[in-house]
Wavefront OBJ file of the C-alpha trace (Angstrom):
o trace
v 117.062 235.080 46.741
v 120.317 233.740 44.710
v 121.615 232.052 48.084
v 117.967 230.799 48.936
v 118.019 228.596 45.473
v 122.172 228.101 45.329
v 121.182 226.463 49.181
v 117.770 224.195 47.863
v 119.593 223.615 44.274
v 122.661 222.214 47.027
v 120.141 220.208 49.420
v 118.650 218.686 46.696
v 121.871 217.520 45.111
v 122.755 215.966 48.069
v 119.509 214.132 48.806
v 119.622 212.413 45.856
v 123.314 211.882 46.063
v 122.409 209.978 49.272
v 119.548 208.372 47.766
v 121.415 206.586 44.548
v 124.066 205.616 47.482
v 121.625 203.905 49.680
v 119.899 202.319 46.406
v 123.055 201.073 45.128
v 124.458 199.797 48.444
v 123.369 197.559 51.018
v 123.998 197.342 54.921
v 126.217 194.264 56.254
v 127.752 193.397 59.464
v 130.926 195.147 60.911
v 133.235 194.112 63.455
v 132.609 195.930 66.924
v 130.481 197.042 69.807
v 129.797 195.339 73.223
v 126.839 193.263 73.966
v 125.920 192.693 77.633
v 123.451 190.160 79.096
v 122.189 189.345 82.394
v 121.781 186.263 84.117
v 119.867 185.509 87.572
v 122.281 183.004 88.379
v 126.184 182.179 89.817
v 128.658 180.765 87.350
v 130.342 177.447 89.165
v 131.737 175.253 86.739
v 132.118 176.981 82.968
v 133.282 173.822 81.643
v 130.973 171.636 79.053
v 131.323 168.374 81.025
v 130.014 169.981 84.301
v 127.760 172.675 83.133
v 124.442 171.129 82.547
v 122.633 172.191 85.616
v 123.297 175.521 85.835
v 122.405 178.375 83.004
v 125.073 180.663 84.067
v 127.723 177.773 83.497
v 125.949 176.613 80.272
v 125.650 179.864 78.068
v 129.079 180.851 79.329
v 130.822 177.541 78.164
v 128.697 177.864 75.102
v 130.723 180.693 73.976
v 133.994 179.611 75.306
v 134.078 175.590 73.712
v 133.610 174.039 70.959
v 131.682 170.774 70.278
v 132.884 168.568 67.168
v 128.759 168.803 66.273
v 126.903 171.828 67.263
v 123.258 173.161 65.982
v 122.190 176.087 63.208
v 119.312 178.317 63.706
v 116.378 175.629 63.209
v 117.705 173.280 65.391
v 119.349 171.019 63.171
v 122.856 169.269 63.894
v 125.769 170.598 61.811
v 129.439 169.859 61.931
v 131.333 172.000 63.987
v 134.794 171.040 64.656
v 134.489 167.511 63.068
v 135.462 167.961 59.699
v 133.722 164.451 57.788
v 132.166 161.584 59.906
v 131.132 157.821 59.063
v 128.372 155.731 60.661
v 128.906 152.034 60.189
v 126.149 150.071 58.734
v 125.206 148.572 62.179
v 124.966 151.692 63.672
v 127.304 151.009 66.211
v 130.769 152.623 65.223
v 130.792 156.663 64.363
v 134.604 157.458 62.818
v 135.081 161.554 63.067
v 137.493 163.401 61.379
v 138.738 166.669 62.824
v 139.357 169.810 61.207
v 143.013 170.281 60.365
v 144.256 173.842 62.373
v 141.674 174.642 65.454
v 143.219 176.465 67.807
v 142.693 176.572 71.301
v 142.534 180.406 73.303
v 146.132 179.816 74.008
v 147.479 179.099 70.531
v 147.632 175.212 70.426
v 146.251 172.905 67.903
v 142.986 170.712 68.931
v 143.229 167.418 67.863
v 141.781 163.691 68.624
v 143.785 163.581 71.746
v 141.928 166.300 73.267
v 138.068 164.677 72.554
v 139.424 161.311 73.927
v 140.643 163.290 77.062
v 137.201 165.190 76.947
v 134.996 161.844 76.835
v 137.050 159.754 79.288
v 136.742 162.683 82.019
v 133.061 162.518 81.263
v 133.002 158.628 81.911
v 135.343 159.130 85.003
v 132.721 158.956 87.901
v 135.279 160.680 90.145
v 134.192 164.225 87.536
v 130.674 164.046 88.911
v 129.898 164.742 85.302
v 125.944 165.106 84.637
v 126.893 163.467 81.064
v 128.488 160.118 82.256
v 125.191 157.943 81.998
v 125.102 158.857 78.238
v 128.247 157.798 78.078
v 129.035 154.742 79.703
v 128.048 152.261 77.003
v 130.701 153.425 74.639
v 134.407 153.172 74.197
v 136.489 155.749 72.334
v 139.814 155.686 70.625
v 142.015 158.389 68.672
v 143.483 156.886 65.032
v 145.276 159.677 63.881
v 145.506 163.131 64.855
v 142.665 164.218 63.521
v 140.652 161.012 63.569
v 138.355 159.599 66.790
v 136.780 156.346 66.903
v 133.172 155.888 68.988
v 132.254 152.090 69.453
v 128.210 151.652 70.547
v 127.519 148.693 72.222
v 124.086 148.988 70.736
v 123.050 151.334 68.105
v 121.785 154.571 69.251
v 119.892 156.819 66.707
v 120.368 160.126 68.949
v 123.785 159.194 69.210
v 125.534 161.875 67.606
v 123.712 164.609 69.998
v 126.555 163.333 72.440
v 128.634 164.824 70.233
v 127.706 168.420 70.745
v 129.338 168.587 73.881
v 132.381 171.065 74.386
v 136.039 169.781 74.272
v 138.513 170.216 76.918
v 142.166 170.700 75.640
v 143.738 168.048 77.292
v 147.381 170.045 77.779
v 145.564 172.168 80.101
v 143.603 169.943 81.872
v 145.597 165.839 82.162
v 148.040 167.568 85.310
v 145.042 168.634 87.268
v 144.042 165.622 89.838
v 140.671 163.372 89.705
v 140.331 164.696 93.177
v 140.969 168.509 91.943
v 138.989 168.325 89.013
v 135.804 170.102 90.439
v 137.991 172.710 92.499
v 140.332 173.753 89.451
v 140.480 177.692 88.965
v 140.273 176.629 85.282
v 136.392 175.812 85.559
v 136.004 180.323 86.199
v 139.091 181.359 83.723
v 138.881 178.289 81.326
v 140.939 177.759 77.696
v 138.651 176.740 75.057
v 137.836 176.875 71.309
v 135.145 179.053 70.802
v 134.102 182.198 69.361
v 134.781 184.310 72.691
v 138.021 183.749 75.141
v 138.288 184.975 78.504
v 139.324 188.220 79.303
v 137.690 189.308 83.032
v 135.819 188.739 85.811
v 134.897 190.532 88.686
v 133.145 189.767 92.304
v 132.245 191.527 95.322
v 133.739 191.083 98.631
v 131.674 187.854 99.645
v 132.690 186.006 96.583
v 129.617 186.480 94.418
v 130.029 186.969 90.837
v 129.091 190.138 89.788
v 130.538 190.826 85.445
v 132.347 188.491 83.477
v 133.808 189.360 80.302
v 134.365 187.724 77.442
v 136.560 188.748 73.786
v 136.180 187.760 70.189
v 138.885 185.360 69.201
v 140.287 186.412 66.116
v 141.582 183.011 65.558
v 138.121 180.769 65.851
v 138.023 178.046 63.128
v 134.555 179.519 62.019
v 135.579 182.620 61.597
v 136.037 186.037 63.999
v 132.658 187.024 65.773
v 131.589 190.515 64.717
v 130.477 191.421 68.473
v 133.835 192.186 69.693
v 133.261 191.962 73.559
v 130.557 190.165 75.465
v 129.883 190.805 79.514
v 127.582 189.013 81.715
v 126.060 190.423 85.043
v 124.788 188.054 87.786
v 121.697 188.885 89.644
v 120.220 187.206 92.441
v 116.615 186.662 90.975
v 114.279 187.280 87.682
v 112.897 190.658 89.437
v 116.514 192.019 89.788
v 117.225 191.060 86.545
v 114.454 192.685 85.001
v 114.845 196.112 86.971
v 118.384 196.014 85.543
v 117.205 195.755 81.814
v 114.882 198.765 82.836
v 117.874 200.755 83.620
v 119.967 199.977 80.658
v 122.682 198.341 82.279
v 122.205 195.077 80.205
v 120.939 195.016 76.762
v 119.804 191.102 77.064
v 118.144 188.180 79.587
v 118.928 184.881 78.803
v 115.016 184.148 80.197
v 111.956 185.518 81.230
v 108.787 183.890 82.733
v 105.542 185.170 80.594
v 104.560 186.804 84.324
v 107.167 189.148 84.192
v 106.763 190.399 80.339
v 104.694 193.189 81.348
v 107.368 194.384 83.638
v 110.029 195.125 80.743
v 109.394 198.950 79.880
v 112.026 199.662 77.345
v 109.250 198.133 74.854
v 109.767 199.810 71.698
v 113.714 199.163 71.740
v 113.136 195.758 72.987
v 112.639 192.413 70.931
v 111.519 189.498 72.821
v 112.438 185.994 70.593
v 109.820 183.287 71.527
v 111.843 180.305 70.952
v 110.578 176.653 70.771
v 111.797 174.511 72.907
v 111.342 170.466 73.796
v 109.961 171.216 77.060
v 106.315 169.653 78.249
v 104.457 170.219 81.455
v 102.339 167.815 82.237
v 100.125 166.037 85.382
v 101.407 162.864 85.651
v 99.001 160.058 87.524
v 100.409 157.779 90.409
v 97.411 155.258 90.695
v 99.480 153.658 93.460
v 99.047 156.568 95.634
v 94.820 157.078 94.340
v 92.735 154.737 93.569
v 90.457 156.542 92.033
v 93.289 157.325 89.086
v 93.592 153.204 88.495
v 90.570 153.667 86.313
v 90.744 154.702 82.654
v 87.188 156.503 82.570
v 88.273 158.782 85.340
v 91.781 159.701 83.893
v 89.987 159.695 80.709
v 87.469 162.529 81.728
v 90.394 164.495 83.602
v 91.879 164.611 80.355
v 88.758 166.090 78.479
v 88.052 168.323 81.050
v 91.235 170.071 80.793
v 90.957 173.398 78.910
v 95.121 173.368 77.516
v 94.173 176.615 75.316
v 92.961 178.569 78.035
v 95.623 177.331 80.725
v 98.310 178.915 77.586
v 96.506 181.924 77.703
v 96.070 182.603 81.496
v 99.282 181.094 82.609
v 101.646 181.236 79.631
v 100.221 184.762 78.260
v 100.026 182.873 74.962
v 103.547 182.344 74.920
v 103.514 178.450 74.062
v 101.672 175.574 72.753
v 99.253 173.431 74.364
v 100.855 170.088 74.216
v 98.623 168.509 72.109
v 98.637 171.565 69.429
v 102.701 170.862 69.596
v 102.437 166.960 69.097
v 103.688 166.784 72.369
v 107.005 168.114 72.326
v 108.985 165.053 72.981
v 108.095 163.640 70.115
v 107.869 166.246 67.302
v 107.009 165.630 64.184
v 105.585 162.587 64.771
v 101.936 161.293 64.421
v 100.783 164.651 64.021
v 97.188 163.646 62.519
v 95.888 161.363 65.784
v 92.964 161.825 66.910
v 93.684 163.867 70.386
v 91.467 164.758 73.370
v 90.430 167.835 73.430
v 88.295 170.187 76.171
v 84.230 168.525 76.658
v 83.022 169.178 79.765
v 80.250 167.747 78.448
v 81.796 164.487 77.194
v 83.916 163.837 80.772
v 80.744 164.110 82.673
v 79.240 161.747 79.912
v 82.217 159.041 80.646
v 82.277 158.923 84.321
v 77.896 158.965 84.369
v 78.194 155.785 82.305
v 81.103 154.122 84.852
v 78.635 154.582 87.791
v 80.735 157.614 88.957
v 77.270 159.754 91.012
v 77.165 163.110 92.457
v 76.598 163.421 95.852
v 74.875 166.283 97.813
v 78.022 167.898 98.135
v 78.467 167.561 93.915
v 81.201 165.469 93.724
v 81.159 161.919 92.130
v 81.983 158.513 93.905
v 81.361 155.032 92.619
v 80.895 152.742 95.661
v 83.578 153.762 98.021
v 85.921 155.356 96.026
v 85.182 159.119 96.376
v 87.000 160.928 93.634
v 89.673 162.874 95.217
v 92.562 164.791 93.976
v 95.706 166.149 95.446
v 97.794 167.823 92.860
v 100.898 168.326 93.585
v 103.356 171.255 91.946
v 106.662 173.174 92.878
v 106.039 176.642 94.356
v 107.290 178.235 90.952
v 104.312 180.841 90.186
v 102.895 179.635 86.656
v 103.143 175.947 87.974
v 100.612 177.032 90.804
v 98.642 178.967 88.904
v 98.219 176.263 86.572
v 97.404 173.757 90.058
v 94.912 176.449 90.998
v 93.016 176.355 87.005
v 93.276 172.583 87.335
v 91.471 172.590 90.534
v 88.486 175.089 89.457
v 88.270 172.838 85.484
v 88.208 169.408 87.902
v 85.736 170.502 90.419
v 83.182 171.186 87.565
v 83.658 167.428 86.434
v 82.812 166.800 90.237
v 86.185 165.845 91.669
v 87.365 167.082 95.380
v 90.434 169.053 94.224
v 93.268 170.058 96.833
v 96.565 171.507 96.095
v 99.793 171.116 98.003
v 102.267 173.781 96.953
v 106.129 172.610 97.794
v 109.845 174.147 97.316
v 111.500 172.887 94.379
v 114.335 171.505 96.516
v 111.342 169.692 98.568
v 110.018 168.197 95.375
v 113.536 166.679 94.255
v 114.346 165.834 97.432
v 111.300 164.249 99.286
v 108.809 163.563 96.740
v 110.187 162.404 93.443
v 112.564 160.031 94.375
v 109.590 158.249 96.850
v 106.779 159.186 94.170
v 105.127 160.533 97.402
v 102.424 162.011 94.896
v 99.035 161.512 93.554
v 99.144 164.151 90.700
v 102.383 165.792 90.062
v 102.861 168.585 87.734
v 106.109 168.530 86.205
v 108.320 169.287 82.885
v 110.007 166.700 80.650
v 112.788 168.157 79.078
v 113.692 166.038 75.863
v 115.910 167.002 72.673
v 114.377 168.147 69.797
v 114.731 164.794 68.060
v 114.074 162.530 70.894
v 113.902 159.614 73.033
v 111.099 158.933 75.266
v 112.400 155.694 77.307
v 113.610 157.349 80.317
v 110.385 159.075 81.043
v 108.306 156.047 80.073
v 109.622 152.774 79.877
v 108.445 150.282 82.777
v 112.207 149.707 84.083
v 112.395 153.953 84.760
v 109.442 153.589 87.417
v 111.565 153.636 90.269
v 114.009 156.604 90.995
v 116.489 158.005 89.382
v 114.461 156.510 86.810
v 111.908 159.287 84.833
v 108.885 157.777 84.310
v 106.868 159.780 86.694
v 103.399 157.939 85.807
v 104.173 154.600 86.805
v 103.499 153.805 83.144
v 103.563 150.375 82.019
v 102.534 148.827 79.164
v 104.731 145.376 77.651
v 103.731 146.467 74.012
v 105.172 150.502 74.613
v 108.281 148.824 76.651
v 109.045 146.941 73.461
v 108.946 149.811 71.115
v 110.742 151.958 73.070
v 113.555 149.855 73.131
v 113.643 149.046 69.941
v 113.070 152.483 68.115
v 116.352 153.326 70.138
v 118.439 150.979 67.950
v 116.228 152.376 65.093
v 118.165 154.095 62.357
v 115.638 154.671 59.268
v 113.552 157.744 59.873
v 110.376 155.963 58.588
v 110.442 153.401 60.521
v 111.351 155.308 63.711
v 107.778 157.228 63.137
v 105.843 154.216 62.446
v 106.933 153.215 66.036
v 106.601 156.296 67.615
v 103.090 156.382 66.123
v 102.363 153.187 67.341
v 103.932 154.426 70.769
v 101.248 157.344 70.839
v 98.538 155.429 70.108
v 98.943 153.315 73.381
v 99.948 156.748 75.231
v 97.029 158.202 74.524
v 94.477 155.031 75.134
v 96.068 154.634 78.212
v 96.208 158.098 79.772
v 99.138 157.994 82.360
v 98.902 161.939 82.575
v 97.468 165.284 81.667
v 99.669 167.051 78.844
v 99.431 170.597 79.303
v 101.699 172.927 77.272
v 105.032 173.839 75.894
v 106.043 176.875 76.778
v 108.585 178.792 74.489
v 111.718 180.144 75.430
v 111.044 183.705 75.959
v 115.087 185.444 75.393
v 114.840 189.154 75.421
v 117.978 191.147 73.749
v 117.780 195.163 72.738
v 117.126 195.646 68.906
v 120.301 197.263 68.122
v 121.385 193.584 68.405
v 121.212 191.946 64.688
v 121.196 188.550 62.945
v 119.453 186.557 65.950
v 117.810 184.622 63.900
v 117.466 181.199 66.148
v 113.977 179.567 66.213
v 114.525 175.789 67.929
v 117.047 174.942 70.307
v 117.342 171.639 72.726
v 118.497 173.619 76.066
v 118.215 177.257 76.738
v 122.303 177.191 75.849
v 121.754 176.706 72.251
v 120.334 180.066 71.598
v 123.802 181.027 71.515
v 125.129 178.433 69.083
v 125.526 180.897 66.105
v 126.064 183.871 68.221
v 129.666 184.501 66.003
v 126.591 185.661 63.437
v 125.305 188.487 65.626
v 126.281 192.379 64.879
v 125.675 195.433 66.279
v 127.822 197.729 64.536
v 127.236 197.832 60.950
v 128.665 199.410 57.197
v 127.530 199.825 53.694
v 128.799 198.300 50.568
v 127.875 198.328 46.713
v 125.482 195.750 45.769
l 1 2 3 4 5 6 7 8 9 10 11 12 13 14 15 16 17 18 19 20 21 22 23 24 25 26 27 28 29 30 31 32 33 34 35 36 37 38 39 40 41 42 43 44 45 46 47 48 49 50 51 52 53 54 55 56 57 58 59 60 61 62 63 64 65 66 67 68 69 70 71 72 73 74 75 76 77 78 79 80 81 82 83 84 85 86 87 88 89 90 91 92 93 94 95 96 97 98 99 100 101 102 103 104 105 106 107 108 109 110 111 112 113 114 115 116 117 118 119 120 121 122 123 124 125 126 127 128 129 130 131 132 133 134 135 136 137 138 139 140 141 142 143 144 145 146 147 148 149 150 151 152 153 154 155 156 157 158 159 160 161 162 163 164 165 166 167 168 169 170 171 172 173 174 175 176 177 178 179 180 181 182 183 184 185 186 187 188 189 190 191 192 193 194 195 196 197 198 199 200 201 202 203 204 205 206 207 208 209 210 211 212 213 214 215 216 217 218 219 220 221 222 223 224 225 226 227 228 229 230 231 232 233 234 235 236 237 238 239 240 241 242 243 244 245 246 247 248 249 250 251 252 253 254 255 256 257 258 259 260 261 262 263 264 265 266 267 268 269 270 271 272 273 274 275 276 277 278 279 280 281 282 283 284 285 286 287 288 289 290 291 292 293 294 295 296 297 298 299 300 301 302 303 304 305 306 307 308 309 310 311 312 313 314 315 316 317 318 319 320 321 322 323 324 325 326 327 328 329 330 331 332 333 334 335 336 337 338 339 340 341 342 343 344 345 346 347 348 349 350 351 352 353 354 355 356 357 358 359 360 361 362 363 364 365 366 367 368 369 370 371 372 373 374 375 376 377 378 379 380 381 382 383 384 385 386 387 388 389 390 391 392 393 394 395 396 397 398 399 400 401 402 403 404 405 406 407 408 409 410 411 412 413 414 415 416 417 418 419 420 421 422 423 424 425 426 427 428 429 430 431 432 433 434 435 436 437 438 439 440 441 442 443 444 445 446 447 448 449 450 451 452 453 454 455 456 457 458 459 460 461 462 463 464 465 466 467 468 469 470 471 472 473 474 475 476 477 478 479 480 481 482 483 484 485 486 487 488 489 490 491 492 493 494 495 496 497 498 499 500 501 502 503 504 505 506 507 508 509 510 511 512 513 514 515 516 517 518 519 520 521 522 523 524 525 526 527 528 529 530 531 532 533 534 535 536 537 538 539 540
């Protein structure tokens, strides 16, 4: 009986030992652990001039460079390496200090020389670099050693965006040829400034990646990561990917489709981050390719009869916005108490009865010899066609002849963008969060490589979206984007549909993820130095 109360008297000294340490101590990151992430892509080119078009090379450069601007959590630019900048009153020269002591992976000092290097590879055309049309307009000059000069030729409000790009350290790269540029071994076992240097790779016998490794750098300017080693696996699609996370041998996916959510099993160890992105689907109208699309009642109606909320739910699994509900996500922020369309059967059929537009026999409308038929077309990615396929069924009730033509992705670029072979095409804008709609719809971006997919043209919205460009007060920027809307939505040049979020997945023992906007799929690694797994207590 003694040793049964010396033993409780014991326990209960040490459970409230342990709970006046917990209450007097709190938990904080620690230095450690591995965090491992799949991919269902092939790393090419991890280098921040030619990365942009694949997500392999972008998150991997992410975490290897350095831009002189880069973004925190809510999407908002911050100075990275840049230690101070200027903008001249005009709007036209940007002066950017440096901070004193970067160092690059292999111990030497990053200064102006290496973002001159950086921009004029970018403006080389010889690089293939998908950044040289952003650049082209503006000349750049080193000062000092920590000081670079960037002279507009017109004022640019989204100019410092630019300026998130990585840096290339120019002692690595100025020996390497124009004509080696794209073949150099650096672009798979590159020398940056980032949080994370390159340790390893490995592939199988055909060449494939299949792991690449990177390591904390102890030295990085913002301070050591606390995840000391990251690896990413390569897998060949989103299924193989996803079977993967189901067996534990990755504790992250840089992206999901909403389809495949119900796939993921480790549920209650998993954390799925629904991350807002500028990103808008969208039917765009070619009334040069239907007639029946030239007039406003019909686009009009097609607009109203579009049930967005339900298309979010049944093709998005409520993982978005409807484009209207997000202010349209090329322009956010902006305008955000117009008066948008919104789903009435009711009020479509209302429209087109009062422009002549009569059912025949077979229920669908005409008005004289213009029989009002669709042909949407969409790339064969599954939530695109099942989105055609809702479209089709909400259209045929307004009494439209609905067909869809389902085509490769590659087909799309290929054969029918560049023609605008295409009477309805439904397709993503991909902006920046603070952004610039001229290339999608200014008149002069009709014709490819231009963007604007819609044929859109209107002399009042050409003029304020070249203007609001050179447009440096806030204020006034919305009053024209306002203004912009306004015509945008009078005029009807497409169907907006929805924004999808970003849908990252990462295992909850993963901490301090705590990013909610982000311009490309990249940036949800922007503060990843921030992340911990391992963790310790300390006194309050």
């Amino acid at each position: 009986m003694i040793a049964f109360f010396t033993v409780s008297g014991i326990a209960a000294l040490l459970f409230w030992f342990g709970a006046l340490y917990v209450a007097s101590t709190v938990v904080v990151p620690k230095a450690g652990g591995e965090y491992t992430e799949g991919i269902a892509a092939q790393p090419r080119y991890i280098n921040p001039i030619l990365s942009q078009t694949s997500e392999a090379d972008a998150d991997l450069a992410q975490l290897v460079y350095s831009g002189l601007f880069g973004y925190d959590d809510d999407g908002n630019l911050t100075k990275r390496m840049a230690a101070d900048y200027n903008v001249s009153e005009d709007g036209k020269l940007y002066t950017v200090t440096l901070r004193q002591g970067i160092k690059w992976h292999d111990g030497e000092e990053v200064t102006a020389d290496d973002v001159l290097f950086t921009i004029l590879a970018i403006q080389d055309p010889t690089n293939k670099s998908p950044l040289r049309s952003n650049w082209l307009s503006v000349e750049v000059a080193s000062a000092d050693r920590y000081t670079v000069t960037f002279t507009l030729k017109k004022a640019y409000f989204g100019f410092l965006e630019n300026l998130t790009v990585g840096i290339l350290p120019k002692h690595i790269w100025e020996n390497i040829t124009p004509e080696n540029f794209l073949l150099a071994d650096y672009n798979l076992v590159p020398i940056g400034s980032g949080p994370y240097s390159f340790f390893d790779s490995k592939k199988d016998s055909n060449g494939n990646m299949l792991s690449y490794e990177l390591r904390a750098f102890n030295d990085y300017f913002e301070g050591a990561p606390y995840i000391s080693k990251m690896t990413f696996h390569f897998y060949p699609d989103e299924d193989s990917l996803i079977d993967a996370y189901n067996r534990k041998e990755v504790l992250g996916i840089n992206s999901v489709t909403p389809e495949n959510l119900p796939s993921l099993k480790e549920s209650q160890s998993t954390r799925i981050y629904e991350i807002a992105i500028p990103r808008v689907f969208a039917v765009f109208f070619n009334v040069t390719k239907n007639p029946s699309l030239a007039y406003d009642e019909v686009r009009q109606a097609l607009n109203y009869a579009t049930d967005r909320e339900a298309i979010v739910r049944e093709v998005l699994s409520g993982k978005g916005q409807s484009a209207y509900s997000a202010v349209l996500p090329f322009m956010t922020g902006y305008a955000a108490d117009l008066s948008l369309p919104y789903f009435d059967l009711d009020k479509a059929n209302a429209l087109l009865d009062e422009k002549g537009w009569m059912r025949g026999q077979d229920g669908v409308r005409a008005k004289g010899a213009n029989v009002l038929e669709i042909e949407i077309t969409t790339p064969d990615w599954q939530g695109l066609v099942k989105t055609a396929d809702i479209l089709k069924t909400e259209w045929e009730h307004l009494g439209a002849r609905v067909s869809v033509r389902v085509l490769g992705a590659s087909d799309i670029q290929r054969n029918v963008i560049p023609p605008r072979d295409y009477q309805a095409l439904i397709f993503g804008e991909a902006t920046m969060l603070d952004s610039d709609p001229y290339s999608f719809w200014h008149s002069s971006q009709k014709q490819d490589p231009g963007l604007n997919l819609a044929f859109f043209d209107n002399k009042e919205a050409d003029d304020i979206l070249t203007t609001l460009r050179e447009e440096l007060d806030l204020d006034k920027r919305r009053e024209k984007y306002r203004t912009f809307q306004e015509i945008l939505y009078r005029e009807n040049p497409a169907v907006f549909l929805y924004a999808p979020s970003h849908l990252y997945v990462v295992n909850n023992i993963v901490k301090g993820v705590n990013v909610k906007n982000i311009d490309a799929p990249a940036f949800r690694l922007s503060n990843v130095k921030n992340w911990y797994i391992n963790t310790r207590r300390v006194r309050k």
